[in-house]
N, C-alpha and C positions, 0 to 999 in steps of 0.2 A: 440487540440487533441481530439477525439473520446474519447466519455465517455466507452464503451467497451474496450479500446486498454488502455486506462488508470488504468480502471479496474485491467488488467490483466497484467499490468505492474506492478503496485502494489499487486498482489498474487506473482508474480514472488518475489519481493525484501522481502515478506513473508516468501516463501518456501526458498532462499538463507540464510534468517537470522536463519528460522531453521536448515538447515542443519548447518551451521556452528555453532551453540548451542550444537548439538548432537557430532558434528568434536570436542568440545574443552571438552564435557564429556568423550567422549573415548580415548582422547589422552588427558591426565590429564597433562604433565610432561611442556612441553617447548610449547607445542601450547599453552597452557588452556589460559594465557589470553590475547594473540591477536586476537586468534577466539574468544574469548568472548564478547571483543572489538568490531570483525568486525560485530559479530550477533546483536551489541546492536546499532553500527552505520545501519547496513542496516533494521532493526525498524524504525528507527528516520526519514532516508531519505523516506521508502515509506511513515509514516504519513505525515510527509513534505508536499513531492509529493502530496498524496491525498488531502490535505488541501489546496494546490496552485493551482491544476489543474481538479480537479473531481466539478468542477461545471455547473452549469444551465448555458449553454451561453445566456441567456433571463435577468435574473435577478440577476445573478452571486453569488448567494447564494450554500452555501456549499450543497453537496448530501448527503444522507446516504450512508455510505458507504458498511453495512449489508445487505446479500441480494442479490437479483436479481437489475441489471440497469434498475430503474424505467421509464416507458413509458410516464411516464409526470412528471413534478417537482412537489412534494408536497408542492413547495412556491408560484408560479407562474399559476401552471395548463399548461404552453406551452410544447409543443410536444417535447420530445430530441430522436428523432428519426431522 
C-alpha cells in the first residue's frame, strides 16, 4: 500500500474514533458505552494498521508516524517516493 493512502487511512480511523467519543459525550444515556467502545476499538485498529503497514518497503522498518510522509527513510536513506 502507498505510504500516503495509508497515511490517510489512518487519519480517517482517527477522525471516526473521535467523532464517535464526542457521539457517546452527548448522548450520555444508552449509546455512551458502545460508542465508547467503538471510539476506543477504532484507536486500536488504526495503530494496528499503522504498525503493520506504514513502513520502508526497503528495510521494513516502522515510520514515524508524526508529521509529513518522509522523502527518505530515516533508517535506510532509500527513496519512498
Amino acid at each position: 500500500m502507498k505510504l500516503k493512502l495509508c497515511k490517510i487511512v489512518r487519519s480517517c480511523f482517527d477522525v471516526l474514533a473521535t467523532v464517535a467519543a464526542v457521539a457517546a459525550m452527548i448522548l450520555r444515556e444508552s449509546w455512551y458505552l458502545p460508542l465508547l467502545i467503538a471510539a476506543i476499538a477504532l484507536l486500536l485498529v488504526g495503530i494496528v494498521f499503522s504498525a503493520v503497514l506504514y513502513r520502508c518497503p526497503t528495510c521494513g522498518r516502522a515510520l514515524p508516524v508524526r508529521g509529513k510522509t518522509p522523502k527518505t527513510c530515516p533508517f535506510c536513506g532509500s527513496s519512498l517516493e
